[in-house]
Backbone bond lengths (Angstrom), bond angles and torsions (degrees), N, CA, C in turn:
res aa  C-N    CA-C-N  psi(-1)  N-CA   C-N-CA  omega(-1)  CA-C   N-CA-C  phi
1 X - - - 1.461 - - 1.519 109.35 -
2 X 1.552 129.61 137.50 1.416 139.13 -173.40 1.697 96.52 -74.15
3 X 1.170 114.88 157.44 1.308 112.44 174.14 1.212 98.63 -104.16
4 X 1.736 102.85 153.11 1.711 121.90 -168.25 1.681 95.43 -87.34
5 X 1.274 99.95 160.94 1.243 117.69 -166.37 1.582 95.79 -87.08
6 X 1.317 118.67 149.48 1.650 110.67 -179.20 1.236 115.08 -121.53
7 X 1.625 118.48 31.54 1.379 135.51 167.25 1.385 112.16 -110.66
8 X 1.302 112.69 -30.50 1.572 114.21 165.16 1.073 129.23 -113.53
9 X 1.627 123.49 144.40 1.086 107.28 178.25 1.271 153.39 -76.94
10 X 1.623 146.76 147.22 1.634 143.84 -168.14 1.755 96.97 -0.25
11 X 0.624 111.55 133.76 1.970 100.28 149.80 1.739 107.89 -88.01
12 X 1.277 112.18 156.92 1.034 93.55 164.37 1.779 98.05 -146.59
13 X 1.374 127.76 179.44 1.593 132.06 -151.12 1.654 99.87 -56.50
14 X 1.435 99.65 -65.66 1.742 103.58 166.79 1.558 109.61 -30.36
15 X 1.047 132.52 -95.94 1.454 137.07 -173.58 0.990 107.30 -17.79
16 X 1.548 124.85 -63.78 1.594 142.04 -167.76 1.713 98.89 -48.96
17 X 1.221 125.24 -26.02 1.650 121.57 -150.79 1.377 119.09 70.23
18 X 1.550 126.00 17.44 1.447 136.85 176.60 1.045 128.39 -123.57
19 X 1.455 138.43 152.55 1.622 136.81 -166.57 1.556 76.11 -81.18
20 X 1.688 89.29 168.13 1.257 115.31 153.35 1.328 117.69 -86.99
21 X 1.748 123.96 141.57 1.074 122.74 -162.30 1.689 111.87 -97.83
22 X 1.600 121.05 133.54 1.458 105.22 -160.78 1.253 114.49 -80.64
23 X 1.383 142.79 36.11 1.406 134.42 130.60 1.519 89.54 -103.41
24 X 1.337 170.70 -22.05 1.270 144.35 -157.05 1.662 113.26 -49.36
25 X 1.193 106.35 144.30 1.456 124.92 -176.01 1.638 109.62 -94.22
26 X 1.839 113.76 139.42 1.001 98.54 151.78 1.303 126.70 -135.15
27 X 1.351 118.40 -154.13 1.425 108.98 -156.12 1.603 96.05 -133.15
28 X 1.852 117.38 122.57 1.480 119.22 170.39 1.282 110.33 -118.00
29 X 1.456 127.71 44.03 1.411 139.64 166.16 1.914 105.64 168.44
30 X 1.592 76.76 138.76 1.461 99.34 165.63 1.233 131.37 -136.47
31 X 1.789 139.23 129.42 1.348 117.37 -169.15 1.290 85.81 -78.24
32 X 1.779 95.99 163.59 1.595 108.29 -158.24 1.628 83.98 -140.67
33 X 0.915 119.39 -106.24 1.730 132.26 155.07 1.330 144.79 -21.84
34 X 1.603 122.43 70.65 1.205 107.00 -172.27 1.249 121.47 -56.52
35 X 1.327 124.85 -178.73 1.584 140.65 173.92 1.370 105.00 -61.08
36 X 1.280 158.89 -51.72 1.345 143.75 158.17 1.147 132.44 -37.24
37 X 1.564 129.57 -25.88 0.933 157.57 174.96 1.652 101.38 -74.98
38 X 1.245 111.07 -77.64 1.265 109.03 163.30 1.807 146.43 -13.43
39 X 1.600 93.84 -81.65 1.138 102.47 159.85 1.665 130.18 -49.77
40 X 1.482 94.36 -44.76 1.585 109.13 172.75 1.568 93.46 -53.00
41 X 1.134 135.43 -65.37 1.738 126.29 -144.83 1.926 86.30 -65.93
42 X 1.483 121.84 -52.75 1.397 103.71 -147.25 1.597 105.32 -72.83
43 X 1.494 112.05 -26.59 1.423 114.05 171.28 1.554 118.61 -50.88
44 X 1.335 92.90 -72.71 2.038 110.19 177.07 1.835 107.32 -41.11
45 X 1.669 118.48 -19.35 1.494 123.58 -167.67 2.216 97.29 -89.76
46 X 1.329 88.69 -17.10 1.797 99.89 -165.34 1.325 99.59 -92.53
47 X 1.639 109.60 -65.42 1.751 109.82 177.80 1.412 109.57 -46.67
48 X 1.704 131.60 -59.90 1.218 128.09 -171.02 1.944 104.18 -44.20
49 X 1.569 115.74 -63.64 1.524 101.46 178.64 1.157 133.80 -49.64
50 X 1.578 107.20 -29.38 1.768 106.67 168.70 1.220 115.71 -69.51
51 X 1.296 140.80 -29.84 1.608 161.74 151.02 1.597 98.86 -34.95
52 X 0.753 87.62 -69.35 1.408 87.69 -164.68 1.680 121.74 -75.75
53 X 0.824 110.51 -34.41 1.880 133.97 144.59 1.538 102.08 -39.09
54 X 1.159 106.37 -108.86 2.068 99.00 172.54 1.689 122.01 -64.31
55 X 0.897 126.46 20.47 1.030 134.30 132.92 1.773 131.95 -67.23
56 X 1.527 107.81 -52.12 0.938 93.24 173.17 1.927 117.96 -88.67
57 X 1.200 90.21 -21.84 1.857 86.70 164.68 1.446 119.54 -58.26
58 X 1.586 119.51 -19.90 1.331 114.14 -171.94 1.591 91.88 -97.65
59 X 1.182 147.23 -24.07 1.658 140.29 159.33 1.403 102.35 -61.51
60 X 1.279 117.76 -36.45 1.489 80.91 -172.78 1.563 90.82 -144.54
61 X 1.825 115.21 96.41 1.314 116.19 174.90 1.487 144.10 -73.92
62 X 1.016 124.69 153.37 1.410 135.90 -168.43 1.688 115.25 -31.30
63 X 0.857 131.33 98.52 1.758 114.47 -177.41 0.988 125.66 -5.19
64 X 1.699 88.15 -89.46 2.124 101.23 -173.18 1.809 85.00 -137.38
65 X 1.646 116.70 154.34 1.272 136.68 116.78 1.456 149.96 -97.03
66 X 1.161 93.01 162.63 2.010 85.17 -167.30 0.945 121.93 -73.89
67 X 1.481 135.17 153.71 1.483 144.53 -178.46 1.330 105.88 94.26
68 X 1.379 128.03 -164.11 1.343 157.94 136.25 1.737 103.27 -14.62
69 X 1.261 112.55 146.80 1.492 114.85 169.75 1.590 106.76 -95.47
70 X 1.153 121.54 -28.22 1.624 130.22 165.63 1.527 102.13 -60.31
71 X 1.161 116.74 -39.87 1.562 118.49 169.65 1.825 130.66 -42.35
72 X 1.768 76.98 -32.32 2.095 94.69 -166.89 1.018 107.74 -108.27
73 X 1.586 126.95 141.97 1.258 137.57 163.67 1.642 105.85 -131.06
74 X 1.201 117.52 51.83 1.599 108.47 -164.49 1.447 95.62 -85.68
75 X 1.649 120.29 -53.27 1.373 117.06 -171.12 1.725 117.55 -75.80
76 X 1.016 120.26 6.57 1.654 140.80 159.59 1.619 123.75 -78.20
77 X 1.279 94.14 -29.27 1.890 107.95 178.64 1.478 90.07 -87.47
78 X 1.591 124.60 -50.45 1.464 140.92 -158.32 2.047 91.33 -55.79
79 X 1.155 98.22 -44.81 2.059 108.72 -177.81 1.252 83.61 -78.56
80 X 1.081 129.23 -91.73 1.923 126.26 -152.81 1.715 101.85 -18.06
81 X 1.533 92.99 -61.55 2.117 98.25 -173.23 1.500 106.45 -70.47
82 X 1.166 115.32 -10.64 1.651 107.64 -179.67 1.732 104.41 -73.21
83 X 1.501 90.46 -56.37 1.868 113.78 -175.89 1.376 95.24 -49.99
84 X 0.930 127.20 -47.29 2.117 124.45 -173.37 0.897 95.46 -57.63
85 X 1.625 114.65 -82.87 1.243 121.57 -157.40 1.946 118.60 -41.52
86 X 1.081 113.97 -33.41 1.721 132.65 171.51 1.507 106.25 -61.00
87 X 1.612 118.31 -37.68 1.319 99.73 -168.28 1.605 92.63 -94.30
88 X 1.017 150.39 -8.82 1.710 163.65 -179.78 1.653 89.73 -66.39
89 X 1.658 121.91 -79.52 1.444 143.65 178.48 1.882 98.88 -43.84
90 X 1.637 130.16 -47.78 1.203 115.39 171.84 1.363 135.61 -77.06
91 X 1.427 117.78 -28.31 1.164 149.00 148.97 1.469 105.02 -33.49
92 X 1.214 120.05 -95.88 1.369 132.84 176.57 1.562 123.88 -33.73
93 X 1.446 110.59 -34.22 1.624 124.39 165.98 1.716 101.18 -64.44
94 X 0.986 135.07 -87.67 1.213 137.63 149.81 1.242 108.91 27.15
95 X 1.522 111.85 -73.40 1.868 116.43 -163.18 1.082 110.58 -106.75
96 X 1.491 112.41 5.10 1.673 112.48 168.70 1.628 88.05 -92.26
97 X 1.692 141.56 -57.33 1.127 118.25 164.82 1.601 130.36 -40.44
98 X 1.294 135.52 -15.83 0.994 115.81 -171.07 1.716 107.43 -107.44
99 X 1.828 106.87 -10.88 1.429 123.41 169.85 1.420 94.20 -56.35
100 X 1.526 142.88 -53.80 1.144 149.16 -112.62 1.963 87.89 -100.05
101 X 0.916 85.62 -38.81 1.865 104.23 178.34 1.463 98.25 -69.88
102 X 0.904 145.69 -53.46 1.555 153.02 -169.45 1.368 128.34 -113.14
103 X 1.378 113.39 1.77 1.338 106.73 -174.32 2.046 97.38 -107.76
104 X 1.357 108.80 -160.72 1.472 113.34 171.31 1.120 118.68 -73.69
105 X 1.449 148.11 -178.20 1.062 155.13 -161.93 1.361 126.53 -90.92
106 X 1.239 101.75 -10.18 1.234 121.77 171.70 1.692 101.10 -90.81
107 X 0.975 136.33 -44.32 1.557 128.60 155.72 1.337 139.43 -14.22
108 X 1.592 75.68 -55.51 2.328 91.48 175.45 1.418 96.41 -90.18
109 X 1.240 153.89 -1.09 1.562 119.63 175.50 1.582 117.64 -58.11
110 X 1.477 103.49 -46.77 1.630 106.70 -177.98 2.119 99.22 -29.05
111 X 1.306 111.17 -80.64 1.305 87.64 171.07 1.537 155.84 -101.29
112 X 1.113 87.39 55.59 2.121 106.02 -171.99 1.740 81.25 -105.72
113 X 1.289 89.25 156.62 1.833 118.09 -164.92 0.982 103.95 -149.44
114 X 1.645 137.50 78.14 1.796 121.04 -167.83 1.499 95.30 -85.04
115 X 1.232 123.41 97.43 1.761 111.65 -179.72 1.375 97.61 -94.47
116 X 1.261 108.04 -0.85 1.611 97.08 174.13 1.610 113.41 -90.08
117 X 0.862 108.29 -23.90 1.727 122.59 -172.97 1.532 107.60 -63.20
118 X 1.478 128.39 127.57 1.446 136.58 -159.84 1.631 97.54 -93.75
119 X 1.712 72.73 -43.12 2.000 74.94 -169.42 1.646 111.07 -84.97
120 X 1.828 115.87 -10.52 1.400 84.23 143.18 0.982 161.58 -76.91
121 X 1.151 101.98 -9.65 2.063 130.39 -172.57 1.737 84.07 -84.86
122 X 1.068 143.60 -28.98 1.473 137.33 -166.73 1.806 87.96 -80.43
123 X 1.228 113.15 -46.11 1.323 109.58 -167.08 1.428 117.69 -83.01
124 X 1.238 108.92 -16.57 1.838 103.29 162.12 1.716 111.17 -96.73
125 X 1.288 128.13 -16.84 1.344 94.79 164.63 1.449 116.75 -75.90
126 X 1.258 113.50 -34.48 1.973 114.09 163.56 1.559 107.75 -22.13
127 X 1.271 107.82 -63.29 1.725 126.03 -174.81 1.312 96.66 -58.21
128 X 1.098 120.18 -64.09 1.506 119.37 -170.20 1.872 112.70 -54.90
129 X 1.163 123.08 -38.50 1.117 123.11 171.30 1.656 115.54 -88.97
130 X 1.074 103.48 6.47 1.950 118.72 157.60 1.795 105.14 -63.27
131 X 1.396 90.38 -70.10 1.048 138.47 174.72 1.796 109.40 -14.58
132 X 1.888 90.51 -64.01 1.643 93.47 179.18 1.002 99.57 -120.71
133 X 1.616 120.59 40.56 1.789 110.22 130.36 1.326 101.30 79.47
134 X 1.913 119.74 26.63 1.178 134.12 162.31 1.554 120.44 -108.62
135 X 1.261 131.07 3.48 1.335 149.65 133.48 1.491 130.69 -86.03
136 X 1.463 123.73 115.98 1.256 106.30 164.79 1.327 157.85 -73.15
137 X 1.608 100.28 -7.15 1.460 111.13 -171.12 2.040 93.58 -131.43
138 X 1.299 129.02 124.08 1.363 114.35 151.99 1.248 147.98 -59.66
139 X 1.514 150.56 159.25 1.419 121.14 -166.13 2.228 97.49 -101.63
140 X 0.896 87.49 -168.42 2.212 89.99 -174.61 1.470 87.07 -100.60
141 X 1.096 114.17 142.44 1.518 154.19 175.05 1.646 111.47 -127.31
142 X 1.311 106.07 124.97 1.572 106.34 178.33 1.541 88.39 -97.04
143 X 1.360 110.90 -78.16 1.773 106.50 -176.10 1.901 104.79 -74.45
144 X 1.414 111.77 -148.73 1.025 111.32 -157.77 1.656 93.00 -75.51
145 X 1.629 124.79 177.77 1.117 146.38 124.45 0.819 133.62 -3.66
146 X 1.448 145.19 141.88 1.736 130.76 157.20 1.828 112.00 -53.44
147 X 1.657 95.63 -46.60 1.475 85.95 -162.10 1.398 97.21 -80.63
148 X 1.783 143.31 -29.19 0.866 111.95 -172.57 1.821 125.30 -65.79
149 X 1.350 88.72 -22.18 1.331 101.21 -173.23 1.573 116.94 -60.55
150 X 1.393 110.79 -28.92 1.296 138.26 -178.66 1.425 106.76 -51.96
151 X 1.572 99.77 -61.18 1.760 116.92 -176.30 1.402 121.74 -69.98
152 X 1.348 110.52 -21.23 1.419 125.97 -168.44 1.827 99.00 -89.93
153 X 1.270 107.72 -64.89 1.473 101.90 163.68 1.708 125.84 -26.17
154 X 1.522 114.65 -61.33 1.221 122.34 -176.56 1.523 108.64 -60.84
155 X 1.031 112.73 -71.46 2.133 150.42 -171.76 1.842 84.97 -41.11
156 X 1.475 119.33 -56.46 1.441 118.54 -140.68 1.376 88.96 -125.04
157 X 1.010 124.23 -90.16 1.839 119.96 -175.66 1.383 105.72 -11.23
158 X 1.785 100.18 -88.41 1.677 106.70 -171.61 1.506 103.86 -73.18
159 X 1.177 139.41 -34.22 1.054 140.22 -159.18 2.218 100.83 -52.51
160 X 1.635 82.26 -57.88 1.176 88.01 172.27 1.669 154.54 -31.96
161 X 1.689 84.03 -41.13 1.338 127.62 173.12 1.592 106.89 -72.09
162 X 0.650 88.10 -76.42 2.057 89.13 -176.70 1.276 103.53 -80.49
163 X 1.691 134.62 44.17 1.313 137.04 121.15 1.602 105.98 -78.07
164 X 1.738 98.48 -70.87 1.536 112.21 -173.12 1.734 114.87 -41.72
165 X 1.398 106.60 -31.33 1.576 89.93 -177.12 1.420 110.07 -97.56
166 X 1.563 118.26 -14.34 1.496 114.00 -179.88 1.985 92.43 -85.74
167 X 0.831 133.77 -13.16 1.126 133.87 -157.41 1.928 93.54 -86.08
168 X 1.465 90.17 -68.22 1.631 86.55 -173.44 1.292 121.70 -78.89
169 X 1.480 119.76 15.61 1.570 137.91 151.62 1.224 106.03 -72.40
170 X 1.268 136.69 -53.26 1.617 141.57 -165.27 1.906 85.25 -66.08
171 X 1.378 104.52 -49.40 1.973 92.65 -167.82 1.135 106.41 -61.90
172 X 1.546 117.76 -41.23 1.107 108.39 -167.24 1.576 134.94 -38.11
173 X 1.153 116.17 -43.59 1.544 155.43 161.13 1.692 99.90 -43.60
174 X 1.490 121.49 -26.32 1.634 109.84 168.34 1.648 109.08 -106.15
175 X 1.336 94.25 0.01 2.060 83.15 -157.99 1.615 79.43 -108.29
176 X 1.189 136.47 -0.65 1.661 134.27 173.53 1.336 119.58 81.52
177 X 1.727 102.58 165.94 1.403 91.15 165.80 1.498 147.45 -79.03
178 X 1.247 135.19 125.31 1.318 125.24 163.64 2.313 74.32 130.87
179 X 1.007 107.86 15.50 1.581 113.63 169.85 1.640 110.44 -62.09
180 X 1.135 128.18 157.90 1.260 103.87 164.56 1.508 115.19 -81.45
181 X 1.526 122.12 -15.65 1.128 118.15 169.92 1.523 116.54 -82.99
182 X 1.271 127.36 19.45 1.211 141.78 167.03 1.594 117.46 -118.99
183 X 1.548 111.65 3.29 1.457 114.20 162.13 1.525 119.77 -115.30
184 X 2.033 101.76 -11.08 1.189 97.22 -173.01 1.920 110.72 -101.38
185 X 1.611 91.08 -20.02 1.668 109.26 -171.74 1.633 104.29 -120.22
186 X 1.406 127.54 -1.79 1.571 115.45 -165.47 1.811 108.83 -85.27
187 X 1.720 112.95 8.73 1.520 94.69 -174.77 1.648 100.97 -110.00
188 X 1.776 109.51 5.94 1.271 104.29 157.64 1.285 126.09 -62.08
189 X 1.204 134.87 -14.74 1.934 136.81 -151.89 2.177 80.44 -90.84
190 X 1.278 128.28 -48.50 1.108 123.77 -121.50 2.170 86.95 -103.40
191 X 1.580 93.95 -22.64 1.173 102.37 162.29 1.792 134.27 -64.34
192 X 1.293 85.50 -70.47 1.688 93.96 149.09 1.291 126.11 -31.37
193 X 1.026 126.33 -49.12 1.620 147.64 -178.17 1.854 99.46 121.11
194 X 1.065 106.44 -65.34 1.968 90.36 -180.00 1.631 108.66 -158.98
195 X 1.084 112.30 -160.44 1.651 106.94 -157.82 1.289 110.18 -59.45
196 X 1.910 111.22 -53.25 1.144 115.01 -175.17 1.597 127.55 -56.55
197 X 1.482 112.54 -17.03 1.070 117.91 165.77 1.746 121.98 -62.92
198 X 1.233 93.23 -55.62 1.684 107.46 -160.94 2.515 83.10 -56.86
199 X 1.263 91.65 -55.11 1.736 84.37 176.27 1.139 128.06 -55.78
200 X 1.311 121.90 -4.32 1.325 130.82 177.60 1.399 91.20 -91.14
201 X 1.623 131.11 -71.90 1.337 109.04 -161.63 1.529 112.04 -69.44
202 X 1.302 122.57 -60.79 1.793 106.57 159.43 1.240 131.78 16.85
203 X 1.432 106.82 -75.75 1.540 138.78 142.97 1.476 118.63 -31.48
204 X 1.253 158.40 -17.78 1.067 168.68 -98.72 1.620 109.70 172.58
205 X 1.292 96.03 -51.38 1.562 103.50 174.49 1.634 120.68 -94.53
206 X 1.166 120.72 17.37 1.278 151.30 168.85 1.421 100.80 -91.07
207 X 1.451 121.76 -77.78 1.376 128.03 175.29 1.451 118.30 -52.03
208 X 1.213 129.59 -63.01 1.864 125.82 130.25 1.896 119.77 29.17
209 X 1.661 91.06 -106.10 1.487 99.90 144.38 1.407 148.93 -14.26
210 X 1.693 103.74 -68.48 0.956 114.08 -174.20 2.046 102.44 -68.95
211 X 1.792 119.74 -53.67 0.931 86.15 170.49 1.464 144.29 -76.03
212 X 1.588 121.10 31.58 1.573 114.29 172.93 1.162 88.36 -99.91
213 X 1.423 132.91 -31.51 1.750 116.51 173.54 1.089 106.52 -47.83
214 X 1.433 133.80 -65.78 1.429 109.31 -158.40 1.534 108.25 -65.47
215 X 1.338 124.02 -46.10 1.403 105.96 -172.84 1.577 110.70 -68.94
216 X 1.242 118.16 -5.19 1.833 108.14 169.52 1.179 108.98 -75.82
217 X 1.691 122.54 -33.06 1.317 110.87 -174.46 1.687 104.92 -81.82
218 X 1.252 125.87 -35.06 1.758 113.37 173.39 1.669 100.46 -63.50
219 X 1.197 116.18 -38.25 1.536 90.98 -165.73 1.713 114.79 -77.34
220 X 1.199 107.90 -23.98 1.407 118.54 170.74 1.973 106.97 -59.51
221 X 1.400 113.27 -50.45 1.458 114.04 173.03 1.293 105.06 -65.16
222 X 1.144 124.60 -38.89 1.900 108.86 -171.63 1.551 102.57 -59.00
223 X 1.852 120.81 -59.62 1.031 118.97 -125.80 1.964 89.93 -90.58
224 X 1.886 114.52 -6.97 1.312 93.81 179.42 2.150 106.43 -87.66
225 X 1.531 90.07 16.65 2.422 99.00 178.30 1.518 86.05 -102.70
226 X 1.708 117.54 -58.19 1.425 96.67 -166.74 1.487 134.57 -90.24
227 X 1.612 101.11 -30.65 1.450 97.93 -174.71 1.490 136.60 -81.86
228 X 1.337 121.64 -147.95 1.507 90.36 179.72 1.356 124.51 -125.97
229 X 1.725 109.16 20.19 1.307 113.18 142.06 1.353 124.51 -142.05
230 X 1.603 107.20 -176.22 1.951 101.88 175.41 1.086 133.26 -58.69
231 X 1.243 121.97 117.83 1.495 136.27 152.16 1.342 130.47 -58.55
232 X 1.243 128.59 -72.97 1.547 154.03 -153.53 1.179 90.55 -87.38
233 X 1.296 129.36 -61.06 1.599 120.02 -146.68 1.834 92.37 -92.55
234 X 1.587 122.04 -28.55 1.146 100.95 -169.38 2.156 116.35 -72.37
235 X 1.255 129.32 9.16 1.133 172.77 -170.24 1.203 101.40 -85.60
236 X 1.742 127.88 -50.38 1.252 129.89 172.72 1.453 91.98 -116.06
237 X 0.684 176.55 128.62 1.253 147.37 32.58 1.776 100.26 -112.34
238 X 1.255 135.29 -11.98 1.252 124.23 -151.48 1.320 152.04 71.34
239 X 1.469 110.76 -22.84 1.022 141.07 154.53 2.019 124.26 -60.90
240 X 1.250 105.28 129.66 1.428 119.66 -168.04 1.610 94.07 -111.62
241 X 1.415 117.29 121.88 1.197 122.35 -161.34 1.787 92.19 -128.01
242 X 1.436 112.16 137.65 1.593 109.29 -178.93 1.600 102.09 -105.40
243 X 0.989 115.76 130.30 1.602 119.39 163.56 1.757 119.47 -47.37
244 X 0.907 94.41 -42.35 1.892 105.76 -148.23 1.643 103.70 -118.52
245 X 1.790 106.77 -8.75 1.546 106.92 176.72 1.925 116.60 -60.02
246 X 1.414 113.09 127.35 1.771 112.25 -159.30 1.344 125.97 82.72
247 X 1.552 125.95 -9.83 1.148 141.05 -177.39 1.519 127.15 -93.53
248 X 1.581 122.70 124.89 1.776 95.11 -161.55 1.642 105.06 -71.04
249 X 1.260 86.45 -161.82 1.757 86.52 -163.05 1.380 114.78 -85.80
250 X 1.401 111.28 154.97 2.066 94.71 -168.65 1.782 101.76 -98.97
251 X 1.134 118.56 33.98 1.313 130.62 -172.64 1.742 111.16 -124.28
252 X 0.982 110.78 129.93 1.376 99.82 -179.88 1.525 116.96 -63.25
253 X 1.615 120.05 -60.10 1.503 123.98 176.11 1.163 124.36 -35.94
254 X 1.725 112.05 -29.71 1.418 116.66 -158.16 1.780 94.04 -88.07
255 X 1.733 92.43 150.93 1.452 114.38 167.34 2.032 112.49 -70.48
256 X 1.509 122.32 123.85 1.551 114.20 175.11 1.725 110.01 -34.91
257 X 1.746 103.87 -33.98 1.769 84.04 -164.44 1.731 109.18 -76.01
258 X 1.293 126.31 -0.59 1.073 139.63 177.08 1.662 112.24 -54.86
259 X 1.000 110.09 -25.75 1.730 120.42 -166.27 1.604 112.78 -94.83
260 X 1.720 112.80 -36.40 1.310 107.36 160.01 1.659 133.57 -40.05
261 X 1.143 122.91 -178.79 1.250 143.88 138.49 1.243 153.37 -104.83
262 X 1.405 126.67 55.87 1.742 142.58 -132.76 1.637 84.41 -74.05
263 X 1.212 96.76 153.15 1.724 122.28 166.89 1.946 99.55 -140.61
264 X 1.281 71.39 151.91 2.015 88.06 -173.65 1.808 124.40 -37.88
């Protein structure tokens, strides 16, 4: 079987301008997601909250603790788990880029950007007006969406990127000069203009992040109630499961073969 394209959506006989053929086969699951992919998303979903958790405790620290200050090391553990958690989140970027090189095709969308593509920009405002509940029916997606793909690119691809390098610019500044993170990240501080800057945007791109999480996690819960296939579960298992694939159509206008999923 050819693999479906994961910028457009299923075709199905209607669309095509063709009956459905009466032995044609269809399809109510597809692996979508290998296991690298996988693990990578639930890890990269754990490091980012601890990041961002002591992250923001280290912008804006604890008042006072009790006892002796020789006594406390709370905001020192708060860096130790920040510093891990960053090299887990850089690490992991790394081999999800190099999955993307070697894995299936569904691997590299996170960063493909067709800005040239007409009919993708046709296909994420569709999504986008899914979205706000100005379309009634969604179209089938094997990999992601136009628009999610859109957000995920920006939010996570680059997003990613200008954590990791503003990130190991801010260390750089503890691990010293002639560090390797001070030969590979130290000419960001001077770019920025100076430390407090580069921590200001850091800071910024933390909050960034954090809000495409929340709307990834509502839009991920809406679309595995409304749309018309798995979201959530295909994430753990890999598998892309269709609701409505073999099913007639829940629309009156529409033709039953409209609801399948034809393959060649």
């Amino acid at each position: 079987m050819a693999p479906l394209d994961d910028a457009k959506p299923v075709a199905t006989p209607e669309e095509e301008g063709t009956a459905a053929p009466a032995a044609g086969r269809f399809l109510k699951a597809i692996y979508v997601y290998e296991v690298p992919v996988r693990v990578w998303h639930w890890v990269n979903a754990l490091a980012i909250t601890v990041l961002s958790v002591t992250g923001y405790l280290i912008a804006n620290p604890l008042p006072s603790q009790p006892g002796e200050a020789s006594a406390n090391f709370l905001m020192g553990y708060i860096r130790f788990v920040h510093f891990a958690a960053a090299y887990i989140f850089a690490i992991g970027f790394i081999g999800r880029l190099y999955w993307a090189l070697v894995g299936n095709h569904h691997a590299k969308q996170l960063f493909r950007f067709p800005f040239w593509d007409r009919h993708w920009w046709g296909e994420l405002f569709l999504e986008a007006r899914w979205y706000l509940f100005l379309e009634r029916k969604p179209k089938l997606y094997v990999g992601h969406n136009p628009l999610a793909q859109f957000s995920m690119f920006w939010a996570i691809a680059v997003g990613s990127v200008f954590m990791i390098v503003t990130g190991f610019a801010l260390y750089s500044e503890g691990a010293g000069q002639g560090s390797w993170q001070d030969k590979l990240f130290g000419w960001v501080i001077p770019l920025f203009g100076q430390s407090m800057d580069v921590h200001t945007w850091h800071h910024l791109g933390m909050w960034a992040i954090l809000l495409f999480v929340i709307v990834h996690v509502y839009a991920a819960v809406r679309e595995d109630i409304m749309s018309r296939q798995s979201i959530i579960s295909t994430m753990i298992s890999g598998v892309r499961t269709f609701k409505d694939a073999e099913a007639p159509a829940d629309e009156e206008h529409e033709r039953p073969a409209k609801r399948g999923v034809r393959v060649g």
